[in-house]
Chimera marker file (.cmm) of the C-alpha trace (Angstrom):
<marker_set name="trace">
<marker id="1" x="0.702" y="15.715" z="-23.704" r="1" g="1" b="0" radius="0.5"/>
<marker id="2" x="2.391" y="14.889" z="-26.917" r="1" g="1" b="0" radius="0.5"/>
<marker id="3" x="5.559" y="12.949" z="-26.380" r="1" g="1" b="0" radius="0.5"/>
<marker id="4" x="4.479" y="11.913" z="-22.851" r="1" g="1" b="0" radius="0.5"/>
<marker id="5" x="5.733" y="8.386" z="-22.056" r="1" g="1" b="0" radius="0.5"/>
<marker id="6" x="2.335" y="6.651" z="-20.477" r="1" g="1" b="0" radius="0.5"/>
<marker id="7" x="3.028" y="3.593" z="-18.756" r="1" g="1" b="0" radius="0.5"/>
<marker id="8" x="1.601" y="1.578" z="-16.403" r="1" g="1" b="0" radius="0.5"/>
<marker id="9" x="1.210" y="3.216" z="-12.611" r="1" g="1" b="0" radius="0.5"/>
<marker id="10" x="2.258" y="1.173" z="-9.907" r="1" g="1" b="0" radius="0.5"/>
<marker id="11" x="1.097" y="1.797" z="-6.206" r="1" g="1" b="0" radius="0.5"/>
<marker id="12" x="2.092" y="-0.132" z="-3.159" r="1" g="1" b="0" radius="0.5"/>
<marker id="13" x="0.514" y="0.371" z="0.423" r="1" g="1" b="0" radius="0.5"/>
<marker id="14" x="0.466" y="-1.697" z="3.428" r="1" g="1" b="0" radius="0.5"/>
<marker id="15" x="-2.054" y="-2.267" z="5.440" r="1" g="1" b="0" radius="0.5"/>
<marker id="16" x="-2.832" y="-4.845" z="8.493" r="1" g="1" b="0" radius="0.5"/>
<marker id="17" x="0.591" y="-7.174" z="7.685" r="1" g="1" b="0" radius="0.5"/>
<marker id="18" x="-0.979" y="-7.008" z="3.395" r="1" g="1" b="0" radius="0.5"/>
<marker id="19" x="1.097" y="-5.398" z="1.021" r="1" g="1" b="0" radius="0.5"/>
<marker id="20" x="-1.486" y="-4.192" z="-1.330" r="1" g="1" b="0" radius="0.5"/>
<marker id="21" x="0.448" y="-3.532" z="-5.125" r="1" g="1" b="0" radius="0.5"/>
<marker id="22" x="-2.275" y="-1.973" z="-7.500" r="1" g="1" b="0" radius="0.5"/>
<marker id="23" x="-1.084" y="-2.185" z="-11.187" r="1" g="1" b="0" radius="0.5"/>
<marker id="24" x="-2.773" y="0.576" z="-13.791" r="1" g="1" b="0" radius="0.5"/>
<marker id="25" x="-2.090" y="0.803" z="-17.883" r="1" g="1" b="0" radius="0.5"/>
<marker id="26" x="-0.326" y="-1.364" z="-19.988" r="1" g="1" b="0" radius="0.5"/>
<marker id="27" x="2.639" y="-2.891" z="-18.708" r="1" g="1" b="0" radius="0.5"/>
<marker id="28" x="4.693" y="-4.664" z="-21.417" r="1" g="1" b="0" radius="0.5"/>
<marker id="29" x="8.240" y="-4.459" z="-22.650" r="1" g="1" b="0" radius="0.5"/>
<marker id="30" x="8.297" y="-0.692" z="-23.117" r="1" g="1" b="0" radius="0.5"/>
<marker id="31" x="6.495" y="0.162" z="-19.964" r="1" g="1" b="0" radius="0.5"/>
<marker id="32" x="6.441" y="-0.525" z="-15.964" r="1" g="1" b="0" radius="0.5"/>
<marker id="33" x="8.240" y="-4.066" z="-16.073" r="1" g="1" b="0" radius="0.5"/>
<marker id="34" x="10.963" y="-2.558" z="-13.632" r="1" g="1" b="0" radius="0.5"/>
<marker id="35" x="8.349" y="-0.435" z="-11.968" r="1" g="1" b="0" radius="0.5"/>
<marker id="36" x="6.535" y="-3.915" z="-10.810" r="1" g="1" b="0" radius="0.5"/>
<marker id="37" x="9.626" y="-5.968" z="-10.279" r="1" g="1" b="0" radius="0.5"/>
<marker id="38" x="10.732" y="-3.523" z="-7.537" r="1" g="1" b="0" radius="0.5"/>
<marker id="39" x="7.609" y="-3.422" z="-5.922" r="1" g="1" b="0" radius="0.5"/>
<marker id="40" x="7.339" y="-7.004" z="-5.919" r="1" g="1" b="0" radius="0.5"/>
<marker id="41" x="10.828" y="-7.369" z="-4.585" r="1" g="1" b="0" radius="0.5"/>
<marker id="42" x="10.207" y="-5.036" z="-1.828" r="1" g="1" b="0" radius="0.5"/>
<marker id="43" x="7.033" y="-6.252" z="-0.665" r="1" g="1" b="0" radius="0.5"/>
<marker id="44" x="9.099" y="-10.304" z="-0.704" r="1" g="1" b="0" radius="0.5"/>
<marker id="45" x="11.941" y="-7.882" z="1.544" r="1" g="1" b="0" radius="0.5"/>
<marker id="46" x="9.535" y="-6.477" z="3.732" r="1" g="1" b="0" radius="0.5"/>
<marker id="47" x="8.196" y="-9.450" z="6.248" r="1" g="1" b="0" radius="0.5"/>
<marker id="48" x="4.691" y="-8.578" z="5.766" r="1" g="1" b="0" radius="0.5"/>
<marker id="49" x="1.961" y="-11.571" z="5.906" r="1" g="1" b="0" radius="0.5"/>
<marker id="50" x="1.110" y="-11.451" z="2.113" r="1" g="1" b="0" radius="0.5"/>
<marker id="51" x="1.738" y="-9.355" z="-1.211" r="1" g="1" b="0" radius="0.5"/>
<marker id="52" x="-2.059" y="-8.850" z="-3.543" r="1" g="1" b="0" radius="0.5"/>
<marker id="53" x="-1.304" y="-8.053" z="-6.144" r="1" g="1" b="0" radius="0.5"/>
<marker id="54" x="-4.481" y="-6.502" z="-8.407" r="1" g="1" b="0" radius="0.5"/>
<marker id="55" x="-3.944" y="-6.458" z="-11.994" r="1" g="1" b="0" radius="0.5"/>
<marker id="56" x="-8.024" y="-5.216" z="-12.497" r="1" g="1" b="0" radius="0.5"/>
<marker id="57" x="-6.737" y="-2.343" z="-14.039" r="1" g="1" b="0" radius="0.5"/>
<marker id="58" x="-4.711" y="-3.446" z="-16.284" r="1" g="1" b="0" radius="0.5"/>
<marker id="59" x="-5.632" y="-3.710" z="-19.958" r="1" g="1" b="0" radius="0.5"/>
<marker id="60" x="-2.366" y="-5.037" z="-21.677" r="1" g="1" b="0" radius="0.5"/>
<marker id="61" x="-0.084" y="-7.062" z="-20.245" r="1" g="1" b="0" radius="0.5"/>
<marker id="62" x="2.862" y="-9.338" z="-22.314" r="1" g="1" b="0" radius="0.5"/>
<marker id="63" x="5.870" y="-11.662" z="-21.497" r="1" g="1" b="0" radius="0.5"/>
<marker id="64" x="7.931" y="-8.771" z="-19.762" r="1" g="1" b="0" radius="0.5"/>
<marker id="65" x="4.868" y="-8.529" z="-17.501" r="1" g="1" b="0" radius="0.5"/>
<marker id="66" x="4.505" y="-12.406" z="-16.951" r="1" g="1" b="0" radius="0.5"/>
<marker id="67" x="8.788" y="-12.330" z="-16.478" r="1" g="1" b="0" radius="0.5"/>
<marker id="68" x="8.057" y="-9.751" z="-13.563" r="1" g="1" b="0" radius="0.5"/>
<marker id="69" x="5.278" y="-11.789" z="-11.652" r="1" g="1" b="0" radius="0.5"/>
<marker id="70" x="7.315" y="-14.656" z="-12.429" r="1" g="1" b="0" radius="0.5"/>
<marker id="71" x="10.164" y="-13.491" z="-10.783" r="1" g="1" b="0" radius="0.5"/>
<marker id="72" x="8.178" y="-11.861" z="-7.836" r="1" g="1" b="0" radius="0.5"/>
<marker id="73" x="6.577" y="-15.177" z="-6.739" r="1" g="1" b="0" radius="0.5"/>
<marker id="74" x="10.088" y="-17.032" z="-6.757" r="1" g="1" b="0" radius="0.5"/>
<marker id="75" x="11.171" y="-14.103" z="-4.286" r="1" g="1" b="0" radius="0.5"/>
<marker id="76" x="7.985" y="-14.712" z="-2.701" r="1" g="1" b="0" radius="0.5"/>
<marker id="77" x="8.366" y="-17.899" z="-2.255" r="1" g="1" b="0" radius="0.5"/>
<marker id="78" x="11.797" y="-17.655" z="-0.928" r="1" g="1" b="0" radius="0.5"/>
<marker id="79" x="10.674" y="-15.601" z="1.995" r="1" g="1" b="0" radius="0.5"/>
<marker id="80" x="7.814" y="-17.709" z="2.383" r="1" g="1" b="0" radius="0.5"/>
<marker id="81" x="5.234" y="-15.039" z="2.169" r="1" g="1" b="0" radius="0.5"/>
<marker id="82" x="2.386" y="-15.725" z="-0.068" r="1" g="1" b="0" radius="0.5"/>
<marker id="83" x="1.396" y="-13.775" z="-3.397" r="1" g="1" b="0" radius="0.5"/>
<marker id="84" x="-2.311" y="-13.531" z="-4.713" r="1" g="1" b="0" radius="0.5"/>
<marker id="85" x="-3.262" y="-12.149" z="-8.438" r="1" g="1" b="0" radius="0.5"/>
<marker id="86" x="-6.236" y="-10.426" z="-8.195" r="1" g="1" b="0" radius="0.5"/>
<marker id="87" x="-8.498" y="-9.601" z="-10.987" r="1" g="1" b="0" radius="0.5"/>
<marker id="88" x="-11.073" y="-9.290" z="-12.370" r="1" g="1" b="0" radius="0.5"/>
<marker id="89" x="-8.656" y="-9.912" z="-15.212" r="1" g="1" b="0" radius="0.5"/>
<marker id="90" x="-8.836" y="-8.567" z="-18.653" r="1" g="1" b="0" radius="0.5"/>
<marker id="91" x="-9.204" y="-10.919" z="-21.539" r="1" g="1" b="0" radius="0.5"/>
<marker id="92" x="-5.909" y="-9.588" z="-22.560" r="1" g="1" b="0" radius="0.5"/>
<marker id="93" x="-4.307" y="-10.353" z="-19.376" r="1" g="1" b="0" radius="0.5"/>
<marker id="94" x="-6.257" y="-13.601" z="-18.842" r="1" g="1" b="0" radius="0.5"/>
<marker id="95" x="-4.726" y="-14.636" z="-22.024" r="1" g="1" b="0" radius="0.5"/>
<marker id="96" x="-1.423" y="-14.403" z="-21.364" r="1" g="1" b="0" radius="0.5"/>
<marker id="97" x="-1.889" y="-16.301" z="-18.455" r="1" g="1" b="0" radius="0.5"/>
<marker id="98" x="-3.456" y="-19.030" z="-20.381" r="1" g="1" b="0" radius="0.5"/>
<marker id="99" x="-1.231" y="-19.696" z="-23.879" r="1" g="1" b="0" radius="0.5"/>
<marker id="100" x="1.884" y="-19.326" z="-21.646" r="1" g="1" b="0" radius="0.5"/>
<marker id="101" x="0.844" y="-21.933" z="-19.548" r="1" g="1" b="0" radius="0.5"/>
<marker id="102" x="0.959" y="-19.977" z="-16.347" r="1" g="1" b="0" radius="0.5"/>
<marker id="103" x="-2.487" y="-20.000" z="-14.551" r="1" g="1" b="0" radius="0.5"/>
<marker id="104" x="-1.337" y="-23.071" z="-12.521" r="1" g="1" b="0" radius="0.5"/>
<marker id="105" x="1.973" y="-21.174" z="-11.453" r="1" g="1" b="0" radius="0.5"/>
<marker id="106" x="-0.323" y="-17.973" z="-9.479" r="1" g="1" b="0" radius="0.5"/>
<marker id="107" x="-2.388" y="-18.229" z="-6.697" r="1" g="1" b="0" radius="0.5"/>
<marker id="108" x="-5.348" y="-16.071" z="-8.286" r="1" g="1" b="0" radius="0.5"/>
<marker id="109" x="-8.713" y="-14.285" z="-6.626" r="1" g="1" b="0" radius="0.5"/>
<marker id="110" x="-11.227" y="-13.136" z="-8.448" r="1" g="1" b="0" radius="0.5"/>
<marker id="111" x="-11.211" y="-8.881" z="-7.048" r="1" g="1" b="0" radius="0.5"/>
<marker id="112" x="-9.276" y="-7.594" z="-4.095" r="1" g="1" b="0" radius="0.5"/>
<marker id="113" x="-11.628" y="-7.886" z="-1.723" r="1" g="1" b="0" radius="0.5"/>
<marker id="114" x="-11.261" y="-11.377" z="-1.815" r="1" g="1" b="0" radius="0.5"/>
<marker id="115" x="-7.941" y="-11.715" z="-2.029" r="1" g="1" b="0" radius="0.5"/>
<marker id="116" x="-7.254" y="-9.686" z="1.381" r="1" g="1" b="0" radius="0.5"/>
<marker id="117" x="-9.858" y="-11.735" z="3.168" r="1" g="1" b="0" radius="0.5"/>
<marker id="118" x="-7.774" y="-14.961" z="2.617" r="1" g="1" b="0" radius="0.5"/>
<link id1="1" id2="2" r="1" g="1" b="0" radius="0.2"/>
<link id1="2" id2="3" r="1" g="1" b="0" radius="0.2"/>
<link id1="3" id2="4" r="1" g="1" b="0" radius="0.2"/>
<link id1="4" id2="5" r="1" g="1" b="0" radius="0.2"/>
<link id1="5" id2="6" r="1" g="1" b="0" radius="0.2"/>
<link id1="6" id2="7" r="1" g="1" b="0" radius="0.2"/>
<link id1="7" id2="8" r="1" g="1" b="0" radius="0.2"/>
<link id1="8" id2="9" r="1" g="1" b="0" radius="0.2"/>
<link id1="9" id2="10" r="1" g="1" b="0" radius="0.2"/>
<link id1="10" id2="11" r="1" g="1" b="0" radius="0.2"/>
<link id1="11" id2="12" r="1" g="1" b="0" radius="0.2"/>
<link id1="12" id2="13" r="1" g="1" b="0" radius="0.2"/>
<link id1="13" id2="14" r="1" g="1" b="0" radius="0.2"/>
<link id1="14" id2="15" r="1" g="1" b="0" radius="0.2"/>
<link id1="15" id2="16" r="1" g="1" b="0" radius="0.2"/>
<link id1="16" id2="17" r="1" g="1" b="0" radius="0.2"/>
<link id1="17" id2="18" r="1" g="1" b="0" radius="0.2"/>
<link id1="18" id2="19" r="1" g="1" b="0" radius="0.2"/>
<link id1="19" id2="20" r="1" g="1" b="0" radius="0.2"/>
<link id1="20" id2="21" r="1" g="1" b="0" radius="0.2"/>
<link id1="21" id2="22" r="1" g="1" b="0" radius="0.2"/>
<link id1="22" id2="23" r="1" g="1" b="0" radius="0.2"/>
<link id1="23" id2="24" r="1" g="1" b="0" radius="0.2"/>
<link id1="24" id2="25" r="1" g="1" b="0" radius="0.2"/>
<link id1="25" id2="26" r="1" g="1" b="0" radius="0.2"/>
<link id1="26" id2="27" r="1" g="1" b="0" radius="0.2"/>
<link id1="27" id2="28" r="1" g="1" b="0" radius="0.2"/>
<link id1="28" id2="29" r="1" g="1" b="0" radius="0.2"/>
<link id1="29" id2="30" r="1" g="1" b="0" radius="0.2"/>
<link id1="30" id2="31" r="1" g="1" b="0" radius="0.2"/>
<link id1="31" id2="32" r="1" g="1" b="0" radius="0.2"/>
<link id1="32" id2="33" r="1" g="1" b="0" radius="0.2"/>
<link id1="33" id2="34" r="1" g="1" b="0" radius="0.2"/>
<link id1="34" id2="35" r="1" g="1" b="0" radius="0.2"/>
<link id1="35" id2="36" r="1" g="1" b="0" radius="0.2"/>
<link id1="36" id2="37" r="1" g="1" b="0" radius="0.2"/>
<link id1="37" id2="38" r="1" g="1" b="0" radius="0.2"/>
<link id1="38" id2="39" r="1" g="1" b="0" radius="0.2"/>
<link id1="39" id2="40" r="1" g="1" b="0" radius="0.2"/>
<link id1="40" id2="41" r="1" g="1" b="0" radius="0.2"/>
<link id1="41" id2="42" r="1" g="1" b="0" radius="0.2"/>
<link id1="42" id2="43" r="1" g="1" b="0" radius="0.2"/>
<link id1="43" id2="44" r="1" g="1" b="0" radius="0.2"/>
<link id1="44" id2="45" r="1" g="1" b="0" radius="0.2"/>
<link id1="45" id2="46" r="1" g="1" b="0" radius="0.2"/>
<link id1="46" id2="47" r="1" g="1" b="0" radius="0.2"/>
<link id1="47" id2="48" r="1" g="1" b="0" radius="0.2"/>
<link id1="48" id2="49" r="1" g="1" b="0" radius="0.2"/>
<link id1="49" id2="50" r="1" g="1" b="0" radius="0.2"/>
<link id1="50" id2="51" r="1" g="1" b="0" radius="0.2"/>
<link id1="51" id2="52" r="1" g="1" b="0" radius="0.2"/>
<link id1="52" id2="53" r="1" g="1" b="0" radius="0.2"/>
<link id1="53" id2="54" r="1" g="1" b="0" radius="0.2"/>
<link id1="54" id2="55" r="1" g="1" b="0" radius="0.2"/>
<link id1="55" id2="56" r="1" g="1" b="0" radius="0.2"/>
<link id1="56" id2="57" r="1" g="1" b="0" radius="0.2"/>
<link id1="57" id2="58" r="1" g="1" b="0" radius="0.2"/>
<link id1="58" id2="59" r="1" g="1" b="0" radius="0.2"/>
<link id1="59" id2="60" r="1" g="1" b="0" radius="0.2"/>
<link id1="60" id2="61" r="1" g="1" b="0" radius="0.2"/>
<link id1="61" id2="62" r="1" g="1" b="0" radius="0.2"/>
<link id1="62" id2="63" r="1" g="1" b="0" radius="0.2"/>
<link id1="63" id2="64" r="1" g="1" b="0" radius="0.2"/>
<link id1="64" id2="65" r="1" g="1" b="0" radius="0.2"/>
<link id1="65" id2="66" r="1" g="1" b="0" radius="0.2"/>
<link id1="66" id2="67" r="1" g="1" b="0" radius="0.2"/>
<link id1="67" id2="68" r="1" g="1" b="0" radius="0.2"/>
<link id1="68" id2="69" r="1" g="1" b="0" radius="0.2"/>
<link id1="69" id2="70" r="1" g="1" b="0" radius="0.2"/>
<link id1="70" id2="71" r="1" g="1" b="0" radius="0.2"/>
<link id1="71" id2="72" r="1" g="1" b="0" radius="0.2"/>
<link id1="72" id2="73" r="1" g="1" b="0" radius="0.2"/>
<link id1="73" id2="74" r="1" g="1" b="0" radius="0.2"/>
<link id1="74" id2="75" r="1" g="1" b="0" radius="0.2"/>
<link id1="75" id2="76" r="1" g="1" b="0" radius="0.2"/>
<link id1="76" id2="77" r="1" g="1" b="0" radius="0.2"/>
<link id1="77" id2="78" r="1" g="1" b="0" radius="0.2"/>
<link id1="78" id2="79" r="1" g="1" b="0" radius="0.2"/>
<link id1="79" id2="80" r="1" g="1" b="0" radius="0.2"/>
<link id1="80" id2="81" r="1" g="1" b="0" radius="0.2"/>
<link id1="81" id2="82" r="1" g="1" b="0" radius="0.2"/>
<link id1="82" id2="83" r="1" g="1" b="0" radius="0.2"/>
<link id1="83" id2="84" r="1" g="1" b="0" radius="0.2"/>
<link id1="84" id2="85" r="1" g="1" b="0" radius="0.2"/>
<link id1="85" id2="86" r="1" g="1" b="0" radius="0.2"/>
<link id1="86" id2="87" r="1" g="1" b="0" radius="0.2"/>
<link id1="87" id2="88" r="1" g="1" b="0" radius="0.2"/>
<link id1="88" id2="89" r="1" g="1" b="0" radius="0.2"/>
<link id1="89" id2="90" r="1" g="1" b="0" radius="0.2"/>
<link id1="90" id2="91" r="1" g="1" b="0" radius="0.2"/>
<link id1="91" id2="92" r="1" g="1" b="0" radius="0.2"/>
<link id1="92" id2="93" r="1" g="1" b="0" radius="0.2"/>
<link id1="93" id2="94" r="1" g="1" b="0" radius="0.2"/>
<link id1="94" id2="95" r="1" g="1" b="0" radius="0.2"/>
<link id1="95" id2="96" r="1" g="1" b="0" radius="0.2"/>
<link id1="96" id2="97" r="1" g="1" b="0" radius="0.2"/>
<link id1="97" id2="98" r="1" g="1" b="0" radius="0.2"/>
<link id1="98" id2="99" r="1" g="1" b="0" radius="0.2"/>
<link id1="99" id2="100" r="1" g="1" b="0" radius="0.2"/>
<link id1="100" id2="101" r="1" g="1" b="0" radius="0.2"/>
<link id1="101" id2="102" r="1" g="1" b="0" radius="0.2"/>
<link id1="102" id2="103" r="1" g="1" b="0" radius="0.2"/>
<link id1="103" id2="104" r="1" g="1" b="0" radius="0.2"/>
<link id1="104" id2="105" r="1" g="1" b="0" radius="0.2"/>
<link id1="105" id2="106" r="1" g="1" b="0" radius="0.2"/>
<link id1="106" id2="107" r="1" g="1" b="0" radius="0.2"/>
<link id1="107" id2="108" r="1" g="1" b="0" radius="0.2"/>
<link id1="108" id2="109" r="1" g="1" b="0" radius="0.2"/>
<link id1="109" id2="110" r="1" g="1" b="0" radius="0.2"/>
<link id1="110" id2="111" r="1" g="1" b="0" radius="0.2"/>
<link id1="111" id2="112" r="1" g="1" b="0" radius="0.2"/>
<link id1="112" id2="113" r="1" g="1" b="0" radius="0.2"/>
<link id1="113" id2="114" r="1" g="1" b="0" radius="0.2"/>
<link id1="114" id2="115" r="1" g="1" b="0" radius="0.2"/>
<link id1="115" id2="116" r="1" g="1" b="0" radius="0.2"/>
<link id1="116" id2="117" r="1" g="1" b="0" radius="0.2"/>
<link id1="117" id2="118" r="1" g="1" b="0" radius="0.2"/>
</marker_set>
């Protein structure tokens, strides 16, 4: 529809002590930053085992995305739970990762699958 905002979709579900947080779209300073921070904060609230996070759908991501993972894993860390990235990641998204500096700051897996095997 003309004059539609599209932004990213954001779905959380839990599952077996995993909080599973599926991220579609572009998220990016007009779009689903807030979306993602509140899931991320919630699943760091919510005493489960571990937060995936799966980004594989995601084809744009910038620094109000990275600011929002950022700030999930220090809430994650907090509560001690642990927080996987899991691709397969988009150049795009891979990217970012890379000429900020922060591929050594996630705990990545390469799909979902593997990341709720861990």
């Amino acid at each position: 529809m003309a004059g539609e905002e599209v932004g990213p979709t954001v779905l959380t579900t839990v599952s077996d002590g995993v909080v599973l947080i599926r991220v579609r779209g572009a998220v990016d300073d007009w779009a689903g930053p807030a979306e993602l921070v509140d899931a991320l904060t919630a699943a760091a609230d919510g005493g489960e085992q571990r937060t995936v996070v799966d980004l594989s759908g995601v084809d744009f991501a910038d620094s109000a995305a990275l600011h929002a993972l950022l700030h999930g894993r220090r809430k994650h860390e907090k509560a001690g739970i642990p927080l996987v990235v899991a691709g397969p990641l988009s150049v795009n998204v891979h990217r970012l990762f890379e000429v900020t500096g922060t591929l050594d700051a996630f705990r990545f897996a390469d799909d979902v699958g593997t990341a709720l095997a861990e």
